[in-house]
N, C-alpha and C positions, 0 to 999 in steps of 0.2 A: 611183574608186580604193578599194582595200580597203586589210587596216591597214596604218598605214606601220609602217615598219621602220629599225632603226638598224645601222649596221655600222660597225664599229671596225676603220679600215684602218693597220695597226702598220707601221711604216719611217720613214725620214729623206726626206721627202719636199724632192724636189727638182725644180722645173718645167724644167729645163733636160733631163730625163732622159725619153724620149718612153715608156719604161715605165712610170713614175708618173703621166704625164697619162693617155695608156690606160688607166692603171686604172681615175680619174675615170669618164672617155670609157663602158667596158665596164657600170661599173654605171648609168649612167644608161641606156643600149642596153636593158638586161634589165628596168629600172624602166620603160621604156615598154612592153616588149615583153608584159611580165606586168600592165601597169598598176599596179602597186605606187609609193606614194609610200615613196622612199629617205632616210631621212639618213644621210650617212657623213662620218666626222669621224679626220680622221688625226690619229695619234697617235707621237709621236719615241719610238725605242728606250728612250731613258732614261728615258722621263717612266712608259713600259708597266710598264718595270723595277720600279718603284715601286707600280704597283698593286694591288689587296687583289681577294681573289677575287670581291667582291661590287658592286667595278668593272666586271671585265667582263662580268658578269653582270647588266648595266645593257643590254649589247648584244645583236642578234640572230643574230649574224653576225659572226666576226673572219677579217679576210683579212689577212696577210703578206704583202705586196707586197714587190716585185725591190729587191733594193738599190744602191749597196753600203750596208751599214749601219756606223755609228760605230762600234760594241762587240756584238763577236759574242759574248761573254759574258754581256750582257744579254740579248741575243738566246736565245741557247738557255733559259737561265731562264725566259722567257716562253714558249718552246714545252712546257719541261713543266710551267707551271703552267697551258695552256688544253687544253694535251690529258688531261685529269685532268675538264673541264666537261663538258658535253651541248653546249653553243653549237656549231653548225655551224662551221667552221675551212677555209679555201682559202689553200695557200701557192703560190705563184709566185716564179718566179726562183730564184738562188742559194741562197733558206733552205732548200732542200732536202736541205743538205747538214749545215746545223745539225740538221737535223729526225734526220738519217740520228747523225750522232753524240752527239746527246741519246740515241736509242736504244740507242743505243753501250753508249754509258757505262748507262742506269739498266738492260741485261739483263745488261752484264756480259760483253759478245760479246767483249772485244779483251784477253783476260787477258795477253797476251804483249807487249800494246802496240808492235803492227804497225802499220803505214800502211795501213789499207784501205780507203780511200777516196782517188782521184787529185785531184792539181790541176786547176783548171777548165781544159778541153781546146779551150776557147773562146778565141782568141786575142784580146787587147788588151778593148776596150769596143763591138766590133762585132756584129751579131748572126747568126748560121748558120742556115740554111733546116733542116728536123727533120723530119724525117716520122713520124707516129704511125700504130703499131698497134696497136690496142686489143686487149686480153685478155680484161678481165674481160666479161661477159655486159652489164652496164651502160654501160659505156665503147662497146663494139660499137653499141648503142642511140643513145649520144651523138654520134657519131661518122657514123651512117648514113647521114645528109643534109646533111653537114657535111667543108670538104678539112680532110686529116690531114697538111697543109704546115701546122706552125707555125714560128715564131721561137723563137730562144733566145740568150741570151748567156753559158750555165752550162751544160756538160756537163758530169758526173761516170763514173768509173768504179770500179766497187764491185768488191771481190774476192768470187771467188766463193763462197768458204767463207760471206763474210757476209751473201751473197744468201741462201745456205740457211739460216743461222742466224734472218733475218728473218722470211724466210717460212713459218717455221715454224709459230708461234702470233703473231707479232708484227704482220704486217702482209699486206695483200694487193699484188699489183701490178698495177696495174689497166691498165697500156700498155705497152710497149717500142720503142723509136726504133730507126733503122733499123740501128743497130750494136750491134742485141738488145741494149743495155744495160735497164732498166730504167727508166721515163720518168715514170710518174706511181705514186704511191705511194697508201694506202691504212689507216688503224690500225684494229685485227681489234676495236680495245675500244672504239670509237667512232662513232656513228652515223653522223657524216659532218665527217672530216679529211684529206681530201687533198692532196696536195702534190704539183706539177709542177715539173720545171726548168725548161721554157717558158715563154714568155709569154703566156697562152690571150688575153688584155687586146689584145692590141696587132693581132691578125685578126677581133677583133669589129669588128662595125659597126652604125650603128643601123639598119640593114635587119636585117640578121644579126646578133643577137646569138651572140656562142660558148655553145654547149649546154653546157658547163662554169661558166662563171660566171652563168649561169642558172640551174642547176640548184643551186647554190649559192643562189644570191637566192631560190631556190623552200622552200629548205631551214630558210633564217634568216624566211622569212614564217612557216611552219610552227609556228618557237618560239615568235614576237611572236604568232598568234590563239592558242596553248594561254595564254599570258600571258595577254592580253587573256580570255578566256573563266575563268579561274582566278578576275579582279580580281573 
């Protein structure tokens, strides 16, 4: 094994919920598959709310895992205070949508305080089959040897004015589902923050790990040897 690594997986972890165990499930799939020894240690909304920059910068790696979550107020607080770090960052599920109105709000997009962003199009607690089309050049890569039928329990839809507003300077789009909406996101200021609606977690396997949460665990190894090599 080379160095371990620690990742701080933020939600209301609930075993009842087969997204949250997945999540387990996914990083251990990528910890074998990269031989990397993992710690990952979840952490509740409230308790994240509360920590000092130099908390999570304790960690190699912070994932948002699929909710639902207690206080989406705390919630968005926390997205912009790690998207502000270097630490590699993978959100899944629902926070996608916090992510999109933390944006919102810190560029300033919605001066008329519209509704631009829909309610989740996902009915009840069940999950819809997704198909992915990767866009960006890297996603393409990820993607190549891998199905683009994911799960999701969170579809959004974004106006379009705000799509361009985004994608301006703000962020890239790195996939589009099959009702072109926008599917996995991307921040233009940050080496590696992405965010799905999907669940990449829950079509891993430990044959297969998903080349998304892999290449996230490839990302947060990256932090912990420049750490390690620094000490």
């Amino acid at each position: 094994m080379s160095h371990a690594i620690k990742i701080a997986i933020i939600g209301d972890y609930n075993f009842t919920y087969n997204s949250h165990q997945a999540t387990n499930l996914a990083i251990d799939h990528s910890g074998r598959f990269l031989e990397i020894d993992i710690s990952y240690y979840w952490i509740k909304i409230t308790e994240a709310a509360q920590y000092k920059t130099q908390q999570f910068e304790q960690f190699d790696g912070i994932w948002i895992a699929p909710g639902p979550f207690n206080n989406i107020f705390f919630l968005n607080g926390i997205i912009r205070t790690i998207s502000s770090l270097s630490i590699p960052v993978l959100m899944t599920g629902e926070s996608i949508k916090s992510l999109i109105e933390v944006l919102i709000n810190s560029y300033q997009l919605n001066p008329n305080g519209e509704k631009l962003i829909s309610d989740n199009l996902v009915d009840g607690n069940t999950f819809e089959r997704l198909h992915i089309y990767p866009h960006s050049k890297e996603f393409i890569q990820l993607y190549e040897n891998h199905s683009n039928v994911e799960l999701t329990s969170s579809r959004y839809s974004l106006y379009p004015q705000l799509i361009q507003g985004l994608t301006n300077e703000i962020i890239d789009i790195e996939a589009y589902n099959q009702f072109e909406e926008p599917e996995v996101l991307s921040l233009k200021s940050h080496p590696f923050f992405v965010s799905c609606g999907y669940c990449p977690q829950i079509s891993s396997t430990r044959e297969i790990p998903h080349p998304l949460i892999y290449t996230f665990i490839k990302a947060a190894q990256s932090i912990a040897a420049m750490g390690k090599d620094i000490a």
